[in-house]
N, C-alpha and C positions, 0 to 999 in steps of 0.2 A: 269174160272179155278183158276185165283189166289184167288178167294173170297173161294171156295173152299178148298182150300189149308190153305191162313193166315186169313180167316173169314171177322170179322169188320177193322181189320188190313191192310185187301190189298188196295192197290193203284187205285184210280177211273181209269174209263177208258179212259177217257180223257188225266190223266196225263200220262197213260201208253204211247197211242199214242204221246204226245209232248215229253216223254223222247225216247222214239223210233228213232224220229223224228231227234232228237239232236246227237243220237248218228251215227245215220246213215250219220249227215253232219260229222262226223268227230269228234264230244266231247268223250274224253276219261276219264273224271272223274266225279263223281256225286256231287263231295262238291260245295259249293256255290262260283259264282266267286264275287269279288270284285263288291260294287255296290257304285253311288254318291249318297250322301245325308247326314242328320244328320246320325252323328258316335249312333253306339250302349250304347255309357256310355253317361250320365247327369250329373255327378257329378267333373265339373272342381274344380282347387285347389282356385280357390275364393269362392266358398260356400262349401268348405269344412274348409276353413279358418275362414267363418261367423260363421258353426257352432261351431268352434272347441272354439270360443272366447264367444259363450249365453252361454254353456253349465257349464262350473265352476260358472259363476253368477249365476244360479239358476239351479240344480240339480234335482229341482221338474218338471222342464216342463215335460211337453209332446210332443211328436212327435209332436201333429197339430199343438201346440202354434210356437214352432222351424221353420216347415213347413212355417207358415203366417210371420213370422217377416224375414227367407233368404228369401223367396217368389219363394219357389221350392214345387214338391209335397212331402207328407207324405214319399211314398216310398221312395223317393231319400232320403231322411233325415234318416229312418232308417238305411238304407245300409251305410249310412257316419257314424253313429252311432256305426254300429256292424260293420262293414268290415275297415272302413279306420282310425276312431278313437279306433277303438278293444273295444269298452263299449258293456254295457247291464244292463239290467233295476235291481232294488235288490231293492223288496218292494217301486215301482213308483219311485224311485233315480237312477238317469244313474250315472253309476261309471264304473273306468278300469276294466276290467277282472282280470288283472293280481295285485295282492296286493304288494306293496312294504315290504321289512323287514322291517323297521318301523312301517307301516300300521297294521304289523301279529303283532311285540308285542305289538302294542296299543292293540288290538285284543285281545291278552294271558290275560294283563291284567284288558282289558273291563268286562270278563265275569268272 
């Protein structure tokens, strides 16, 4: 009945049964309970601190080279890149997002 209903969307029927299962002992909530193990995030403030000190040395890396020299994966490097350092790429150059007024009138009268 539920494949019927929500299609490729419904819930196997296995999982049907062990959430059945769960609720019947007594579980009143669906969200996930707390579990041991490595935490969800990889990016402690010491390789966000290795990246934050390659990156004004040379402008031109690339994510992989950044990658192999903290000795974390690609991804994790982006996300320090764009999320915790606020950069993004401008013509293969990581630079802030955000331009300083200095920056704008070198800018006015660059072009």
């Amino acid at each position: 009945m539920l494949v019927q209903v929500y299609g490729d969307n419904a819930m196997k029927k296995r999982a049907v049964y062990k959430w059945g299962k769960r609720f019947s002992e007594g579980r009143e909530s669906v969200t996930d309970e707390e579990r041991t193990g490595r935490p969800a995030t990889n990016r402690p403030e010491e390789n966000t601190a290795k990246a934050r000190q390659i990156v004004p040395e040379n402008r031109r890396l690339i994510v992989r080279c950044i990658a192999e020299q903290v000795n974390i994966d690609k991804e994790t490097v982006r996300k320090i890149l764009t999320e915790d350092l606020d950069m993004r790429n401008v013509c293969a150059k990581v630079v802030p997002k955000e331009l300083t007024e200095e920056q704008k009138q070198r800018r006015v009268f660059t072009y």
